[in-house]
Structure formats: structure tokens, C-alpha cells
C-alpha positions as CSV (number, residue, x, y, z in Angstrom):
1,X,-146.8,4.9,-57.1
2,X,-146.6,5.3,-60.7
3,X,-142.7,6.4,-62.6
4,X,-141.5,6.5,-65.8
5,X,-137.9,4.3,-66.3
6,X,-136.0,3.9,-69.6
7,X,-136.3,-0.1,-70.1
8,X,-133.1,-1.5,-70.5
9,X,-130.8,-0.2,-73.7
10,X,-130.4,-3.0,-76.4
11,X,-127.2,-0.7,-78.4
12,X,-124.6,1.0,-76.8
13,X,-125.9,4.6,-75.8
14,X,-129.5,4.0,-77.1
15,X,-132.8,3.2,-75.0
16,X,-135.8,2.6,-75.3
17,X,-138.9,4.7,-75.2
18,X,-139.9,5.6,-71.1
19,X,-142.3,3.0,-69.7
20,X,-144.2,3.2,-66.4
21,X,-143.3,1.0,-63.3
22,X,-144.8,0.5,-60.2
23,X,-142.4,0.9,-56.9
24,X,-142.5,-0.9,-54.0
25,X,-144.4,-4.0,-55.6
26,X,-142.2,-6.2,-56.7
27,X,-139.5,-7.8,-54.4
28,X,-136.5,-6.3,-54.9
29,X,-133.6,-8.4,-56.8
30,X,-130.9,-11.1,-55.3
31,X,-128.3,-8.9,-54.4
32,X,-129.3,-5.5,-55.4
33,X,-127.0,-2.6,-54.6
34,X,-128.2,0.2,-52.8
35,X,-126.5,3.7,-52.2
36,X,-128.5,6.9,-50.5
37,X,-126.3,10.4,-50.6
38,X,-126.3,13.4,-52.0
39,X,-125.7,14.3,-56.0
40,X,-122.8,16.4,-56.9
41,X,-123.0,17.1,-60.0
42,X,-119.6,18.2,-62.0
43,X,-119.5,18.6,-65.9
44,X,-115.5,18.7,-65.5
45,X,-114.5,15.3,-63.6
46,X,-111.1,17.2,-62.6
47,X,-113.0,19.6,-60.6
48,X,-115.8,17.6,-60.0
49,X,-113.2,14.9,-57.7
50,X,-112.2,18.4,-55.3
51,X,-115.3,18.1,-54.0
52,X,-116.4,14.8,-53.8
53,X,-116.3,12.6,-50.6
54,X,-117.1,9.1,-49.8
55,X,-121.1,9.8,-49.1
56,X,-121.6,11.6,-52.2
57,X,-123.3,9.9,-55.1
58,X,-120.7,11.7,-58.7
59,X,-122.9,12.6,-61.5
60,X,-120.3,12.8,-64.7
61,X,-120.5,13.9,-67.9
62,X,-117.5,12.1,-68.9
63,X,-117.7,9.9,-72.5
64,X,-114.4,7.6,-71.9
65,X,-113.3,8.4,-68.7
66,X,-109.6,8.4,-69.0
67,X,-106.8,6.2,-66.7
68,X,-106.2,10.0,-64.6
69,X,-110.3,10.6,-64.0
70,X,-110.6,7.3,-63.1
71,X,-107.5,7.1,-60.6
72,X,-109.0,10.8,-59.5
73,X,-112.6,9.3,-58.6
74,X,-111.1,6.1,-57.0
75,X,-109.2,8.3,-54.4
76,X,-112.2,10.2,-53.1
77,X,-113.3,7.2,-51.8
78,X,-117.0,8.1,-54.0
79,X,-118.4,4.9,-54.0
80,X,-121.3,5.2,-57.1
81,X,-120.7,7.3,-60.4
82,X,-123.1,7.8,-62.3
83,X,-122.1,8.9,-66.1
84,X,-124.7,10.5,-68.4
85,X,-122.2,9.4,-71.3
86,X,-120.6,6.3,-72.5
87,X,-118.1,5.2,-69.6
88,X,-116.1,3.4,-72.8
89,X,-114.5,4.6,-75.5
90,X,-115.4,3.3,-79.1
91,X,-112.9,4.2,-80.4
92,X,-110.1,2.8,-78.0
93,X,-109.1,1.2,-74.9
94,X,-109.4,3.9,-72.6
95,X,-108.4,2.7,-68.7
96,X,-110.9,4.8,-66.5
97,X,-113.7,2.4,-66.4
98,X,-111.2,-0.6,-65.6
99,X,-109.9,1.2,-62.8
100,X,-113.5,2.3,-61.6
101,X,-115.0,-1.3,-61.3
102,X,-111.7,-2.5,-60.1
103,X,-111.5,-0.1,-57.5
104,X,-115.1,-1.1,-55.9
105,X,-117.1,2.4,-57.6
106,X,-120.5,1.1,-58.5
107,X,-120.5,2.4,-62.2
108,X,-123.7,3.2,-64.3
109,X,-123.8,4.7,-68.3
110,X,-127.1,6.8,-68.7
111,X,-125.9,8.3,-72.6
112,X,-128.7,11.3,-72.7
113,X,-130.6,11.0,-69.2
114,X,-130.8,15.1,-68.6
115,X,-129.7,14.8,-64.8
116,X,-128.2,17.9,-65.2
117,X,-131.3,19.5,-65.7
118,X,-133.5,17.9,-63.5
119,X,-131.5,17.4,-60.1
120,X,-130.1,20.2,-58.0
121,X,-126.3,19.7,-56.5
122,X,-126.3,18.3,-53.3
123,X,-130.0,16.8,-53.5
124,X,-130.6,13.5,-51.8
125,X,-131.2,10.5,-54.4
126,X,-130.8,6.7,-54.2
127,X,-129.2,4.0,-56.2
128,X,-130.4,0.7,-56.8
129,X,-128.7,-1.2,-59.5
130,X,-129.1,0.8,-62.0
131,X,-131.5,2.9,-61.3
132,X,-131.7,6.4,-60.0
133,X,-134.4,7.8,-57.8
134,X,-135.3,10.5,-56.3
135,X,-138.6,11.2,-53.7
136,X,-139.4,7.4,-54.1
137,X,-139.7,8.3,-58.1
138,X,-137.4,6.6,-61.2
139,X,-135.6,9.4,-63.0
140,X,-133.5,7.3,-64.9
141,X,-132.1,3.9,-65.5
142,X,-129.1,2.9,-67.4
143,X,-127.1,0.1,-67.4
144,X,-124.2,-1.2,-64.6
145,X,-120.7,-1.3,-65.5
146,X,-119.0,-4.2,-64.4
147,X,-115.7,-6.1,-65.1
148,X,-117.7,-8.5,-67.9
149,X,-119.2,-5.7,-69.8
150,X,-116.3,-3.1,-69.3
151,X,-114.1,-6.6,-70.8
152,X,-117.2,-6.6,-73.6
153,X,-116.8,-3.3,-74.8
154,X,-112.8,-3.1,-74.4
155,X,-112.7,-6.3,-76.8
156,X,-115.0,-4.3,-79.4
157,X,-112.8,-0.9,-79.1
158,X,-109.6,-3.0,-79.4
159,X,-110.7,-4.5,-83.2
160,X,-111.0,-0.3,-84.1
161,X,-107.7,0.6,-82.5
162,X,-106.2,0.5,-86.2
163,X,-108.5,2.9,-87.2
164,X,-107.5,5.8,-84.7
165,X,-104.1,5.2,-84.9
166,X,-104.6,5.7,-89.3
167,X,-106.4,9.3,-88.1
168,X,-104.0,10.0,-85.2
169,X,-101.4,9.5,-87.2
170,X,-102.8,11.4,-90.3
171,X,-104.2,14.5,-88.3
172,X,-101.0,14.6,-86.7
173,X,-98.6,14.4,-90.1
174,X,-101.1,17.6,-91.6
175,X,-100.7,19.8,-88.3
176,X,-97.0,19.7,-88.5
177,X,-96.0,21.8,-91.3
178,X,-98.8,24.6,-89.4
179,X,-96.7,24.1,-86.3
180,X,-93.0,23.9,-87.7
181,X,-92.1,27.1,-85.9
182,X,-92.0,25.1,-82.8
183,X,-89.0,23.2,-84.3
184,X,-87.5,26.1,-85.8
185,X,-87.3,28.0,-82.2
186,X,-89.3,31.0,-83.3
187,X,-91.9,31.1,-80.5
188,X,-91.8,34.7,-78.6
189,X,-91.5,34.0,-75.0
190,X,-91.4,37.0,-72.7
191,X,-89.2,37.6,-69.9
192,X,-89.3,35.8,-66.7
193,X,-88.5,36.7,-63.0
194,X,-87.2,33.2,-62.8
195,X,-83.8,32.2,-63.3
196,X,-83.7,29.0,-65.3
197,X,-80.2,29.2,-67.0
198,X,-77.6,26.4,-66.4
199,X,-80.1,24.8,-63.6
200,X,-82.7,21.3,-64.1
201,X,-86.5,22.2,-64.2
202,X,-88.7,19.9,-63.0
203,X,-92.1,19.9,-65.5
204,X,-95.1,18.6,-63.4
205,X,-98.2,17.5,-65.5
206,X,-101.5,15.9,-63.6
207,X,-100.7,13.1,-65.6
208,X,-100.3,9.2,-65.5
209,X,-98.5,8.4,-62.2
210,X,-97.5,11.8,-61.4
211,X,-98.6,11.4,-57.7
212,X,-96.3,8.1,-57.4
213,X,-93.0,9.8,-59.5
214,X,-93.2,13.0,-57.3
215,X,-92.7,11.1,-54.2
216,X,-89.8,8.8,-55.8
217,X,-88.2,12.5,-56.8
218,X,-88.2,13.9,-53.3
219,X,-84.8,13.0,-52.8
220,X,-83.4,14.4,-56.0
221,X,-85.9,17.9,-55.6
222,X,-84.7,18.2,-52.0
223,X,-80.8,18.1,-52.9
224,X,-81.0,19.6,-56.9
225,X,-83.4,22.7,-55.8
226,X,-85.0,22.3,-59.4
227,X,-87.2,25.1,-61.1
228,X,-90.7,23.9,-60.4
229,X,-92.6,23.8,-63.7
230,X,-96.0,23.4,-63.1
231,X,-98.6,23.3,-66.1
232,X,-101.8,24.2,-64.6
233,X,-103.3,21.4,-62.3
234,X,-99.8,20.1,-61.7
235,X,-99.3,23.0,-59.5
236,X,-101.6,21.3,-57.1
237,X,-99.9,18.6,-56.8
238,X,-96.5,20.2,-56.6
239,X,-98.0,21.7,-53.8
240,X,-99.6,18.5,-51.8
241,X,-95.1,17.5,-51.7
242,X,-94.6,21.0,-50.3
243,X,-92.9,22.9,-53.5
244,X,-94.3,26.3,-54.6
245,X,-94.3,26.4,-58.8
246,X,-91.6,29.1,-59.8
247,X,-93.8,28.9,-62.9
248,X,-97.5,27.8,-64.2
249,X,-98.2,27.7,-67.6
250,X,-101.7,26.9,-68.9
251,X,-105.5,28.2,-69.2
252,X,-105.8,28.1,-65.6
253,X,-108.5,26.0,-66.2
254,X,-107.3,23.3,-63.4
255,X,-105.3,24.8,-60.7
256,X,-106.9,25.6,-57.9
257,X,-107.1,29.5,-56.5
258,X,-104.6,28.4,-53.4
259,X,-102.0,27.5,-56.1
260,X,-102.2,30.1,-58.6
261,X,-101.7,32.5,-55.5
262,X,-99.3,30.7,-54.6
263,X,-97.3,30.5,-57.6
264,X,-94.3,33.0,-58.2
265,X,-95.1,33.2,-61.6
266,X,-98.0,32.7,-64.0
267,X,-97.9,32.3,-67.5
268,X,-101.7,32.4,-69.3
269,X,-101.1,29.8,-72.8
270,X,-102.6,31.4,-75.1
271,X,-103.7,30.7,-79.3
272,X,-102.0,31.5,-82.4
273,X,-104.6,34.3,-82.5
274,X,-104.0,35.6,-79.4
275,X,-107.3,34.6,-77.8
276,X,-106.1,33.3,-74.1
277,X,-109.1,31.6,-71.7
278,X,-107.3,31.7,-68.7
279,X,-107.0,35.4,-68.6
280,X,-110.0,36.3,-67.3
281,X,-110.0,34.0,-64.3
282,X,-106.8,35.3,-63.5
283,X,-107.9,39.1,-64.0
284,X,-111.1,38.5,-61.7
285,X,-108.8,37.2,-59.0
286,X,-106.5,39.8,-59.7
287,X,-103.3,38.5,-59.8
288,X,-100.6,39.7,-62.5
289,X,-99.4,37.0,-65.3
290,X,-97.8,36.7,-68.7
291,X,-98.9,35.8,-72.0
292,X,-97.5,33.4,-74.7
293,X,-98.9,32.2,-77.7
294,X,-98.1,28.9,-79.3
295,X,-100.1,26.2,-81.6
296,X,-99.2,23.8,-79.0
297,X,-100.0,21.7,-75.9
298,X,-99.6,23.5,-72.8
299,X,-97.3,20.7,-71.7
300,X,-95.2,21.9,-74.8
301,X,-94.9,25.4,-73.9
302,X,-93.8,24.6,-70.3
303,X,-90.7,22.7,-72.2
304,X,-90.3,25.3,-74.6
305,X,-89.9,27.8,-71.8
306,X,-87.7,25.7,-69.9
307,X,-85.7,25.0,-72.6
308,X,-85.2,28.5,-74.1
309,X,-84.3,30.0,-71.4
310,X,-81.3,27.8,-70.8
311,X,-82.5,25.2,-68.3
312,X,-79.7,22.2,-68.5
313,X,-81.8,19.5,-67.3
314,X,-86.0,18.6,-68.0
315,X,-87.2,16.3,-65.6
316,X,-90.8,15.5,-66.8
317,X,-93.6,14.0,-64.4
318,X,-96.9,13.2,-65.9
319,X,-96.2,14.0,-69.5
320,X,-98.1,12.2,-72.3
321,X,-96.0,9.3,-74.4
322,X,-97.8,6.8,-76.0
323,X,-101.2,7.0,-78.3
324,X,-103.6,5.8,-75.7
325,X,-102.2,8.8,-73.3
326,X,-102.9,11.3,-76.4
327,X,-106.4,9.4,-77.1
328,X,-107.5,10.1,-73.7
329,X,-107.3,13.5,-73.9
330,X,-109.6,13.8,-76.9
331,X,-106.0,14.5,-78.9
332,X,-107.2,14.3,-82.9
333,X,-103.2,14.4,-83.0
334,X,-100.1,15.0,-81.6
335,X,-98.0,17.4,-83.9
336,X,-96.6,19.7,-81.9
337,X,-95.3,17.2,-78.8
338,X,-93.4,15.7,-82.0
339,X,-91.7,18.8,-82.7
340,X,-91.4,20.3,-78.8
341,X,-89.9,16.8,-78.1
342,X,-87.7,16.7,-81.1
343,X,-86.4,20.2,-80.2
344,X,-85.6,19.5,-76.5
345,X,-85.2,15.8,-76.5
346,X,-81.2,15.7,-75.5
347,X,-82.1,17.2,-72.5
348,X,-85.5,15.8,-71.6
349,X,-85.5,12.7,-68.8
350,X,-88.5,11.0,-67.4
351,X,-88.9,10.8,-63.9
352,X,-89.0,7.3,-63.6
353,X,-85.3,7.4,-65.8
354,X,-84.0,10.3,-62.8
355,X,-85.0,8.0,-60.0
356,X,-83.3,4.9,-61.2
357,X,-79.8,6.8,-62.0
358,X,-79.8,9.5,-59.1
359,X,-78.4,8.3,-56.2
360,X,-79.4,11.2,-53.6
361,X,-76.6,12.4,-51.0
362,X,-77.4,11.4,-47.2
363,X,-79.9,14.0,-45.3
364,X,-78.2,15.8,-42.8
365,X,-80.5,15.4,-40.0
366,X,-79.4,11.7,-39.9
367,X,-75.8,12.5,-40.3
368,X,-75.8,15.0,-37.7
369,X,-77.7,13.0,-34.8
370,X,-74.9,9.8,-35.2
371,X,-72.2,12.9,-34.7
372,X,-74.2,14.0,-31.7
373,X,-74.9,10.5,-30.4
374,X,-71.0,9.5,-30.6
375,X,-69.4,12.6,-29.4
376,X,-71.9,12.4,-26.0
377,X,-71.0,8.9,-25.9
378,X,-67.3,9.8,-25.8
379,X,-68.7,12.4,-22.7
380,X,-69.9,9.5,-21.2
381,X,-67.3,7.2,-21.7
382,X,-64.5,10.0,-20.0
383,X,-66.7,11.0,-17.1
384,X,-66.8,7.2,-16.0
385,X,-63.2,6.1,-16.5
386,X,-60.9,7.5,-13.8
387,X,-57.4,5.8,-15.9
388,X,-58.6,7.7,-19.3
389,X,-59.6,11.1,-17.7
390,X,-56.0,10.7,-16.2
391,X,-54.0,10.5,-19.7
392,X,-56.5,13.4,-21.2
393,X,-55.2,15.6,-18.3
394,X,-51.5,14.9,-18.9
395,X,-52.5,15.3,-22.7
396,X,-53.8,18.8,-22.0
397,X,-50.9,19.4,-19.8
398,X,-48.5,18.6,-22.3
399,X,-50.0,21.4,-25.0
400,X,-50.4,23.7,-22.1
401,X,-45.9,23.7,-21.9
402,X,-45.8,23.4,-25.4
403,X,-47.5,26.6,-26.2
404,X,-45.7,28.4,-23.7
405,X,-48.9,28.7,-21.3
406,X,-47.4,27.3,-18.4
């Protein structure tokens, strides 16, 4: 049987021309890797990873997977990924790729292979080293990701990390003087249902290690009762530790239908211009929201709003801090978290800072048992000792003539 393979690529995201090969003739390679499963196919990793189970072969469209996709994919238990764009970053270090190869996913860069196009989601294809196929044919071939040429290409991105930080740093210095009103407090926020005056908020981003710092904050969120400040897909994972969002702010691009239901209030981030994507989702599913435009992050806004409206405390979970963060969000800069942070920084706490100091009060369930266990061991300890239950009677004998009952 006669298919058509791109030979192997000699530059990063190039390949050669298509060249016929003939299946089933040759023997197959020492130690090839074989996976069989279904494609599912998700141009959005974040949505893609919902769906995705340990049978199911990913196909991404993902150039630099970030450290978050990357954890995301790992924790489906997916076991090949397929990405139809450079895995690494050229411009930086970005972590996904690491923590793919570390975490056992069998990872292959096809820049430009139109899987998208050709396979259907859910269709049954196979995997062998590098090379997909479906109906015993060679769609594709790309090359294997693994911890050499992941190391490779991280070496190559590292020697150009001076030249996005220059343009970080310079995109970021032009956009502030546009965004100066964040500093200068005159964003127009609406009114909210929610109370946050004179009470902590708790600001949930799907970000770096927001999975691990929500369970470390269970104590303090359990005896505090924060304000649950979810932007977008951090209301689903608010919700996986059992807290309903008293607010979501975003484009509603990432929560899922279950949390924005849930929510007790939603607040649609909209531009400068007053063009807001999230409001039609939310319009088809007809639930009732509010609007606020700002040239920021959402992540910003969700401060701003806490702040503003008198929160005392911002406990932050997931937030982005340092340039490799901002880089793997496709951030050209980061102008207004400057000025948002600047503006609320004497009240703004990492999680990671609140579960070092906070030293949470003992749970009550504990507390109570050790009552109940001691008081029916002081039962137990009267009913059996004649001498004692003696003295308790001429004890309650004495108040008795004492208060004039007998």
C-alpha cells in the first residue's frame, strides 16, 4: 500500500516535500512506540483537556504550550499529543513541553500538517513514533519530542531571552501612559449585589499552582468566609474545593456552563470600546450579567473590583508575576498588571504568603468529639464506682438544703 509522509524536517517547523512509502514492508524500528485511540481534536488546549481521557490520542494547535497546558494535559492521563505547531517557544523557555515528556505524554510537532481538516473528532488513528495514520495510510509525520531535543531547543530559546525581555519591556513602557487611568482610579465599575467592604477576597486565576494553593487555603477560606473572586476558568476550580464564585469576571471564554450558572454574579470584561466577547455566550444561555470596560487583563479587573469596592484583604491564587508567566500567555507586555498592582499592592498577598502566616483556628468537629468522648467517659467512670456515686449524691443533697428544696 502506497502513502505519502513528510520526510523528516531538517529546520525547526519546515519539511520536506511529501514522498511515497510503502507500509507493512519494512520491519518496524527497535523500540517503536505505538498508540491506537480516538482523535480529539481541540484548537483551545483549555477546553480541549475537559474532554480528554487516557485512550484518546490530543490533536493541539498549541505553538509553545505553556507550564498550565502542559500540567492540564498531564492530568488527563492522555498519553500522545500530537501538536500541529511548534511545542517550543523561540522566543523563550516556555515549561509545557518539559512537563509533557517528563510526565510520560508521547509528544510530536507537525508545524502545518492540516489535521484539522482532514480527520473528523473522535476518528480512530494510530501512532507510531512519529507518525500518524489513519485506515493503514500516513497522513503525517513530524518529529518526537523528547527530553534531548526539548533540552536542544530550550538551550537555543534561552540565548534569545534578552531579546523578549528588550520588547516586553518596551511594549510594556508605551502601553502605560494609554492605561494610566487604571492608576488614577477612574475605571467605572457598576454596582454589585455582593458585599465586599471591610471583608478579604480571595482572587482565583487558572494559573501556575492554583490547584496546589487552593487546597493549602482551605483552612483559612473555611474560617475567613472570603469573597470568592473567580476570573473566568478559575470559577472551575473554585468549584472542584466546593466554593461558589460570589463574582466571575472575564470573557467567559473558559468557565464552564455549570460554573457560570452557578456563579452569584457575573461580570462580562469588556474593551475600551465597549466591544465585550463574552456577552453573547452568556445571552444565549440566558443568564443576567454586568458589564465593565477596562484596557486591562481580566485578572486586573477582578483586583480593581475587589479593591474599589472596599475589600481589606486580596488573597491572589494563580496570578501572573514573573516575565516567563506573562510570555506564556502570548503577553507583548504587561502595562496594566504594573499599574493594577501598583494601585492595590498594600493590600494584595499571595497565597503561598497567607498559608505560611495564617495559623487556622481548630475545626469544631474535632473539638466537639474529645468533649463528647470525655464527658461519656466521666458517665462511665460514675456508673462503675459505688464510693464516687456516693459523694455525688451527698453533693446533690447538699445544694438540694441549700436552695431551700428540701
Amino acid at each position: 500500500m502506497l502513502a505519502f509522509v513528510a520526510a523528516p524536517r531538517t529546520t525547526p517547523g519546515a519539511f520536506r516535500p511529501l514522498s511515497p512509502v510503502v507500509l507493512g514492508d519494512a520491519a518496524a524500528p527497535p523500540r517503536e512506540r505505538v498508540f491506537q485511540g480516538p482523535a480529539r481534536l481541540g484548537v483551545r488546549t483549555k477546553h480541549l483537556v475537559k474532554r480528554l481521557g487516557p485512550e484518546d490520542i490530543a490533536i493541539i494547535d498549541h505553538a509553545g504550550i505553556d507550564r498550565v497546558a502542559g500540567e492540564d494535559l498531564v492530568a488527563t492521563g492522555c498519553r500522545c499529543v500530537v501538536n500541529v505547531a511548534p511545542s517550543v517557544s523561540p522566543r523563550y523557555s516556555n515549561q509545557g513541553p518539559a512537563i509533557l515528556v517528563a510526565g510520560g505524554v508521547h509528544l510530536i510537532d507537525m508545524p502545518g500538517a492540516p489535521l484539522f481538516e482532514v480527520l473528523d473528532d473522535g476518528q480512530p488513528v494510530t501512532i507510531r513514533d512519529g507518525r500518524l495514520i489513519r485506515d493503514g495510510e500516513v497522513l503525517w509525520a513530524g518529529e518526537v519530542q523528547d527530553a534531548e531535543t526539548v533540552g536542544r531547543q530550550y538551550e537555543e530559546s534561552r540565548r534569545r531571552i534578552g531579546e523578549a525581555l528588550a520588547l516586553f519591556a518596551e511594549n510594556t513602557i508605551s502601553h502605560i501612559r494609554e492605561e494610566r487611568e487604571l492608576l488614577s482610579g477612574q475605571i467605572e465599575l457598576p454596582d454589585f449585589a455582593t458585599k465586599l467592604r471591610d471583608r478579604p477576597a480571595l482572587i482565583v486565576v487558572r494559573g501556575v499552582d492554583h490547584k496546589r494553593d487552593l487546597r493549602t487555603l482551605r483552612p483559612y477560606v473555611r474560617d475567613e468566609r472570603p469573597v470568592i473572586v473567580a476570573v473566568d476558568g478559575g470559577a472551575d476550580a473554585a468549584l472542584e474545593e466546593g466554593w461558589v464564585p460570589d463574582l466571575v469576571v472575564g470573557d467567559m471564554d473558559s468557565a464552564s456552563d455549570a460554573a457560570l450558572h452557578a456563579a452569584r454574579e457575573l461580570v462580562v470584561h469588556a474593551y475600551p470600546d465597549g466591544r465585550a466577547p463574552g456577552r453573547d455566550r452568556l445571552d444565549a444561555l440566558g443568564l443576567q450579567y454586568k458589564v465593565v470596560p477596562a484596557p486591562a487583563t481580566s485578572e486586573d479587573v477582578a483586583l480593581l473590583i475587589a479593591a474599589e469596592k472596599g475589600a481589606n484583604l486580596l488573597v491572589s491564587v494563580g496570578l501572573h508575576y514573573n516575565l516567563v508567566e506573562f510570555l506564556d500567555k502570548n503577553r507583548a507586555g504587561m502595562s496594566s498588571t504594573f499599574l493594577t498592582r501598583l494601585r492595590v499592592g498594600e493590600i494584595l498577598v499571595d497565597a503561598k504568603g497567607v498559608s505560611r502566616l495564617y495559623r487556622p483556628s481548630p475545626a469544631r468537629g474535632p473539638v466537639a468529639a474529645l468533649v463528647l468522648a470525655a464527658f461519656a467517659t466521666f458517665v462511665v467512670v460514675i456508673a462503675t464506682s459505688s464510693r464516687l456515686g456516693q459523694l455525688l449524691d451527698l453533693l446533690w443533697l447538699k445544694i438540694q438544703i441549700l436552695l431551700g428544696l428540701k
